[in-house]
Every structure is written in C-alpha cells, then in structure tokens.
N, C-alpha and C positions, 0 to 999 in steps of 0.2 A: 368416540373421542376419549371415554375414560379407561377404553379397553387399550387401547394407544398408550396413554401416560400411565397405564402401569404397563405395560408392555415397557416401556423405556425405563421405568422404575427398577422395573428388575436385571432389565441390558446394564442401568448403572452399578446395582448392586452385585452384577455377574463379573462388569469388566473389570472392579475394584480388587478383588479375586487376582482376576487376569493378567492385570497391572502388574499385581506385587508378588505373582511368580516369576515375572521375568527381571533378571539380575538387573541391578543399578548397575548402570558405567559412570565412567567421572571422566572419559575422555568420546568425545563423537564430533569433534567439530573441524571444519577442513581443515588441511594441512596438519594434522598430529600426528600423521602416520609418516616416519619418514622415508622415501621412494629413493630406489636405483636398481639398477642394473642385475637381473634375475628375478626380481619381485613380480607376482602376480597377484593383484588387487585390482578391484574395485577403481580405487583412487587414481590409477593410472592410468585409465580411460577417462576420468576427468581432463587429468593433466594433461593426455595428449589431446584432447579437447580445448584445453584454454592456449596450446601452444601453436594449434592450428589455429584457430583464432588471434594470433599474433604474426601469424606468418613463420613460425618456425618447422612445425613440425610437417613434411609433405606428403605424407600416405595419406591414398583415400580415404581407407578406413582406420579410426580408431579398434584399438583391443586393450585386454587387462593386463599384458604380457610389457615389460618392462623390457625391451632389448637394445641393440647398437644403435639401433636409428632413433628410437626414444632417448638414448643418452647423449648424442652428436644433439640432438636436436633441442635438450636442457643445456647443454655447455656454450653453443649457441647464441644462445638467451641471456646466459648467467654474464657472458663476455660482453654481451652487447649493453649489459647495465650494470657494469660493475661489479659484479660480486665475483665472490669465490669460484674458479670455474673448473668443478671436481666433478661435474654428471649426477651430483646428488641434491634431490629437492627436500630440503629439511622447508623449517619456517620461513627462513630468511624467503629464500626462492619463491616460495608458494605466494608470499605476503606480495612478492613484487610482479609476480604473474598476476594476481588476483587484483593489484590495486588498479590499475586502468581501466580492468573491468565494470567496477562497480563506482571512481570518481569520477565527478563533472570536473574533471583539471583540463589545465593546459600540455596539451601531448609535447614530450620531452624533443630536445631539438633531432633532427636527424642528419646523415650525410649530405642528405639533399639540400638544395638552398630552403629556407622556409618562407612561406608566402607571407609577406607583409601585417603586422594585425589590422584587421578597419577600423581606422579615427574616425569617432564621428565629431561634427562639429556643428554649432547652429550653422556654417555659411554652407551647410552640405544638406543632402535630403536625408533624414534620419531615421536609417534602416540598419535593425541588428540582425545578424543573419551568423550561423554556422561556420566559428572558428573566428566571431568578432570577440572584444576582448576588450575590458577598460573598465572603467567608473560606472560607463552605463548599462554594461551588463549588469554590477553588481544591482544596479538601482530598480532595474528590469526583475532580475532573480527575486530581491526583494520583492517588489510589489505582489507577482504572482506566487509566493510562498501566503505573503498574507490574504489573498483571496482562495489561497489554496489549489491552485494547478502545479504550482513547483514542489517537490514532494521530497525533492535529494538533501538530505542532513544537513547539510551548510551552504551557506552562500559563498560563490566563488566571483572569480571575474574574467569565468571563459564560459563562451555559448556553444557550448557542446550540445551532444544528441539526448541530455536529460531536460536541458531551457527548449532547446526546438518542441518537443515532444510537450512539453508545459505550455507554450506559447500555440500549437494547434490546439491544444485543449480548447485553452480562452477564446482561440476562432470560431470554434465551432458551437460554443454557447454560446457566441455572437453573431453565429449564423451569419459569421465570414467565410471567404474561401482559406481552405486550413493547410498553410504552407510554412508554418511553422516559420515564416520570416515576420519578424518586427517592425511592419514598415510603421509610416507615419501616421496613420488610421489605427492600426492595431494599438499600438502605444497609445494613444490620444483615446481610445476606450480602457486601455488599462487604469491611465491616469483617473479617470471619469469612475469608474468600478472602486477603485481604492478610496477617493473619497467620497462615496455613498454610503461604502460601508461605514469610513470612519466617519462620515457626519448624515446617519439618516436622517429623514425627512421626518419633520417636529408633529407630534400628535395633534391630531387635529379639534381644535377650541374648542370647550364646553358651552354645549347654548346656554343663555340667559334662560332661567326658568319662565314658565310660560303665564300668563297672566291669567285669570279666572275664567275670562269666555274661550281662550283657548285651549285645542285639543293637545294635548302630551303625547307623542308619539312612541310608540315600545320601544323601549332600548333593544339593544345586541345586547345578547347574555356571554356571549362569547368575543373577547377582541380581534379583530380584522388582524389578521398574517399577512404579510408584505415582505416588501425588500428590505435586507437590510436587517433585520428580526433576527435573535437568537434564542434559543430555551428546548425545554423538552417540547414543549408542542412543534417547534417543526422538525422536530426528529419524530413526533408520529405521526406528521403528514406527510416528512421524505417517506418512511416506513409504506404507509398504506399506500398512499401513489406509484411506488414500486413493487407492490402485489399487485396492483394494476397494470404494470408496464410503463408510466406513465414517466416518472422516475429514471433516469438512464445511470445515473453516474455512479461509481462503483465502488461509492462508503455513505453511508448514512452520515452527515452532519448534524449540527444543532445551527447550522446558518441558511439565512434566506436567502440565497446570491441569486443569479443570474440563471444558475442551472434551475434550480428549484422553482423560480420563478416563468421560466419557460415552462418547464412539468405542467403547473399548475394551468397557462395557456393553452394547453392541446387538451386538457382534460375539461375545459371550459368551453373549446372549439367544437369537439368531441360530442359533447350533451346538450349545446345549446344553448351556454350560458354565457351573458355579455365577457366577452374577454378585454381582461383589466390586471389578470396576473395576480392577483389581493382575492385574498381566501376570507371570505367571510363565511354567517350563519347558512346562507343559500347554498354557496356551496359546501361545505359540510353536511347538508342534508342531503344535496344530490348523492357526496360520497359513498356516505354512509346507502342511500339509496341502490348507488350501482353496485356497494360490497354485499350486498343480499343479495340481489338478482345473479350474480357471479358465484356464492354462495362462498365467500371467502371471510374465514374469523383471524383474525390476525394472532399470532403464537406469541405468549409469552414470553419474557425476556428468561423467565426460568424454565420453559417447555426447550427453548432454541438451546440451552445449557446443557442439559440434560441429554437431548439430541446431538449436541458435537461432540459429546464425549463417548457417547453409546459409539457414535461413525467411530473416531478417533479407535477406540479398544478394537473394534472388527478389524483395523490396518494393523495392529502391532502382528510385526515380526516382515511386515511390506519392505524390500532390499532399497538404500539407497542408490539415487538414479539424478546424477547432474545435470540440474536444468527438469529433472521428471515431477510432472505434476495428476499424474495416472496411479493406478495400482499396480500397474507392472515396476514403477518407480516413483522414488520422491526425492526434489531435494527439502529444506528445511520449511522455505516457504511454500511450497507447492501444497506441501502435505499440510499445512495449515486455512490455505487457501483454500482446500478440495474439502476438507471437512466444513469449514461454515458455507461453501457453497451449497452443500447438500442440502443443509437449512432454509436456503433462500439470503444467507450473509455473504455480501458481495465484497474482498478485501484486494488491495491492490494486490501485484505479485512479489514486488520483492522487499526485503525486509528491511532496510531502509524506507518505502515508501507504506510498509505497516505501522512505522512507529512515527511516522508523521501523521499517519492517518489516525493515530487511537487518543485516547487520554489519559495522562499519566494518573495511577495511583500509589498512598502511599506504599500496601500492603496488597499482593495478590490476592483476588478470590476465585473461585472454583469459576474456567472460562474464560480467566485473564490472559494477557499476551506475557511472557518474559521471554526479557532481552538481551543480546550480550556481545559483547567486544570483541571478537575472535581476531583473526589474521588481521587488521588493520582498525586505523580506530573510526567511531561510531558503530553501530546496531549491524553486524552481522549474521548471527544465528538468533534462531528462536523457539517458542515452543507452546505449549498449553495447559495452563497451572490447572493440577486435577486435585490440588487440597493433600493436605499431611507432606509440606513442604517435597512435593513430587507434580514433577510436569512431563510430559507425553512430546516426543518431538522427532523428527529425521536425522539421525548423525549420521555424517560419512561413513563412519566404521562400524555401523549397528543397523542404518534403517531406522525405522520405525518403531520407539522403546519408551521408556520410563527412566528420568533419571532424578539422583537427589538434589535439590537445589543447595541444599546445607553444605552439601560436599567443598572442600576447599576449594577445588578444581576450578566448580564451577561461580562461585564467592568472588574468586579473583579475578574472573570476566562480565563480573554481573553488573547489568546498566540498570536496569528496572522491570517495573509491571506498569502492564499501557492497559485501559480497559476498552472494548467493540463496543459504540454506540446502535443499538440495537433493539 
C-alpha cells in the first residue's frame, strides 16, 4: 500500500510537469469554432451529429468534411427556427441546435396539428405521463428534485424525457414497475417520501433512569441511521456499502432516502440480520466484519485525489469525441466521469446532472468540479481544479488539456466549484 501512494506521489509530482508544458487555451468550449462550407474539423462531425438528431441532415454516415449537403442541411435548420439562413454555424446556430438537446422544455409548435396538453384534474384519474404539461408537473418536478431523482437545472412545466427518466428512478427504489408514467400510486409515494424527509420520525424517548435494584442496560455507543438522516456518517456508510455492491445509485449523498435504505435491507438479508433497514451497533460490526473477510480498506478522500489526477495527466492530449466517454475520445463530461470512475467514484453523466449532484464551495481545491455557462444558460462545460488557478478538462478544439482559470475567457463563463462527496 505505501509502495502505491508514492507511486501516485510521484505520478502527481510527474503530471504537474506534464500539465504545465502543454500551452493554456482560453478557448475549448463548443461552438467557438465557427463552421462552413470547406472546413474540415472535428466540430463538424458533431454538428452533423446533432442535425441528424434533429432530422435535418440524411447521410448515413457522419464525417469531418464540411460540404453541400452539410450546408443544405444547416440552412435547413436555420429557416426552420428563424435565424439567419447563410449555411454558417457561428454561436447563434450552434446555441439553438444544442438547446433542445440538453432542455426539459416544451418542443416548439410544428406544421403538424399538436396534440392536445393532459389536464389533469381531481374529477379525472391522476396520471402524468410524456408531453403532460401544467402546474402539476411543476409540482411533480419539484418534489423529485428534492428527493433527488430530478437532476435537470430548473424546474419547468413540461414532462419530457429528463421527469420520465426521474420518475422511473423513484419506481424503482420503490420496487414499482418503472414506466416512467406518474400514475396515482406513484405520486401518492412521492407525496409520502417528501414528507418523511421533511418531517422524520421524532427520536426516540430517553428512559427514566433506573432505580437501584435495577439492572442499566449498555447504551449504543454509536446512534442508530435511519431514514430520513443526513451527515457525513451516511455518506460513509453509502461509501462502504458500495465497495460492497450493496449501494446501487450513482453519487454518494449525505442523505438516508429510500435508496440507501434499501442498500442497507439486502445487506441485512444477505448476512442474516433482522431486516429493519436502521443501521445500528450490530450491524456496523457485521460491516466492518464482511470488510475484512473481502479484504477491502476503504481509500482516502485524499488517496481518491491524488488517484484522479495521476488518471486525468495519463489522458492529456486524448482528441475530443461527441458524446465519447473512452480513450479513443471524450466529451467534457465523459472525461471527467471516466477519471473518478477509475477510482471507484460513480458521477452522473452529464453536466448539468453533475452540478446537481456535488456541493457548492466557496473556493476550488485540488479535485473540485468547475463550472461554466457556455452555449446556453446554466452548467455546460466543465472540468477538474488541479491547484495554481489551473484545471484539466475536454474542449472541443483541444481534447484533453490544461487551461487558466484566471483567463478572461474563461472568468466570463464561470458559474462555480461544486465539491464530489466522497
């Protein structure tokens, strides 16, 4: 183990090096590059990416090559939304291919008739389903934000494919069937979930002291984890449970919900111990019991630091790759995702649902997430603070690089540092 942590000691002290021979850019974030007609980039196998994903552009294959049918098939586009319709993808263009992609909104009217929104109403059966729309979505979206399945930036009041995808979540910590529809069951546990959290169940009463002929029974040296509980201790019982497998969900919290509460069930099923979901002394010892026989020590929060950045330095100069989450490519989050997964750090995939998932701080440290505003607004790109106002991240026009955070460039899009519970 100590021959490991200087092995990595020195991978950090090698890729610092590494780091700060490769130039600082002040531009890497999509759409900077502006795209037409003879251009061969990168970027333009994006674009014909997201236009084929819109139904504009009809060749099979994507390529880097910029020609007639890439520009018929921008002009296209630009006509169909208004804009300027010159064959040229500057900002404007890119902003408004890219925003559908990544908003829970209501898709813009079309030629076609559009189908009706679903009213609900109490004299009706109260099911929200894909492409409902009103008050009760918002009220839906809220709920599941604050239990944490809904992960998209803001709350809207359209049930698109980011609330469906939230709402099978919560089915399936509910060990309902996960159809991603809001029927009247589903909602009627959502409601139930929201106020557990916000009003757990009251400590339970201090006995009367005991009187002289009776025996005092040993207290718990440690307090009972439950539902409903937040703090570092159950971010290190999500932690170890998920060196166990036991754990499924794909960010370490500081809250006891419903997932973690399950975890704890199979792993009490598992060993033989009454299932009640409530972590106490017993099992703590079991844990700690099955983490020996497994032979697993759990990694420091500064061992996992150390370790993403060592990964991170081995990728620099990795080609960016839309949507690539490999070494043969990355997009922004991909490559942030792939490095703490190497760890054992399980983060959502895209960056919107990273900066929902971390904790704001005021000032990055070495490991932190930052954030920033690119082509539309809230959290689009990102990256990973490596200390001396310098973070490690995928730009479009670079890959896999180092750039200044001080830089004006990047000053003018900067939203924050989010810390990985971990």
């Amino acid at each position: 183990m100590e021959n490991t942590i200087v092995k990595k000691l020195v991978m950090t002290s090698a890729f610092a090096g590494a780091f700060l021979a490769v130039p600082l850019v002040g531009e890497a974030s999509l759409g900077d590059t502006t795209l037409k007609q003879g251009i061969t980039h990168s970027d333009v196998q994006e674009l014909q990416a997201l236009l084929k994903e819109k139904g504009y552009f009809k060749d099979p294959q994507t390529t880097t090559y910029f020609g007639p049918v890439t520009k018929q098939a921008v002009m296209d586009f630009q006509k169909a939304n208004g804009l300027v319709v010159d064959g040229i993808v500057g900002k404007q263009t890119y902003g408004k291919l890219l925003e559908k992609s990544y908003q829970e909104e209501k898709p813009a009217p079309t030629v076609t008739v559009p189908k009706p929104p679903v009213k609900v109403t109490e004299a009706t059966t109260k099911v929200l389903k894909l492409e409902s729309t009103g008050q009760d979505v918002v009220n839906l979206q809220t709920d599941l934000k604050y239990l944490g399945f809904f992960t998209f930036y803001k709350i809207t009041d359209y049930y698109g494919p980011i609330t469906t995808e939230a709402v099978r979540k919560f089915q399936i910590s509910q060990k309902l069937k996960a159809t991603g529809i809001a029927d009247a069951t589903t909602l009627d546990l959502i409601q139930k979930a929201v106020a557990a959290k916000k009003n757990p169940a009251p400590p339970k009463p201090v006995p009367a002291p005991a009187s002289p002929t009776q025996t005092v029974p040993p207290q718990s040296s440690t307090p009972d984890l439950k539902f409903g509980m937040r703090g570092a201790e159950v971010v290190k019982l999500q932690t170890r449970l998920k060196n166990l497998g036991f754990f499924t969900y794909p960010m370490i919290t500081d809250y006891f919900g419903t997932v973690t509460e399950e975890s704890v069930e199979k792993f009490q099923k598992t060993y033989g111990l009454p299932i009640t979901g409530i972590v106490n002394n017993t099992f703590l010892t079991k844990l700690t019991e099955v983490e020996k026989q497994k032979g697993q020590t759990a990694k420091t929060s500064d061992q996992i630091t150390i370790n993403v950045i060592a990964n991170a330095a081995e990728l620099m100069g990795t080609p960016y790759q839309w949507g690539g989450t490999t070494t043969k490519g990355f997009d922004c989050s991909g490559f942030v995702q792939y490095v703490f997964a190497k760890e054992g750090v399980q983060l959502p995939r895209t960056v919107a649902q990273m900066w929902n998932a971390t904790t704001s701080v005021k000032e990055p440290a070495v490991g932190d997430l930052v954030f920033f505003e690119t082509y539309t607004s809230g959290p689009s790109h990102l990256g990973i603070y490596i200390g001396n106002n310098q973070f490690v991240h995928s730009g479009s026009s670079t890959g896999v690089t180092v750039s200044n955070l001080s830089l004006k460039y990047w000053q003018n899009i900067y939203l924050g540092s989010k810390h990985i519970n971990y």
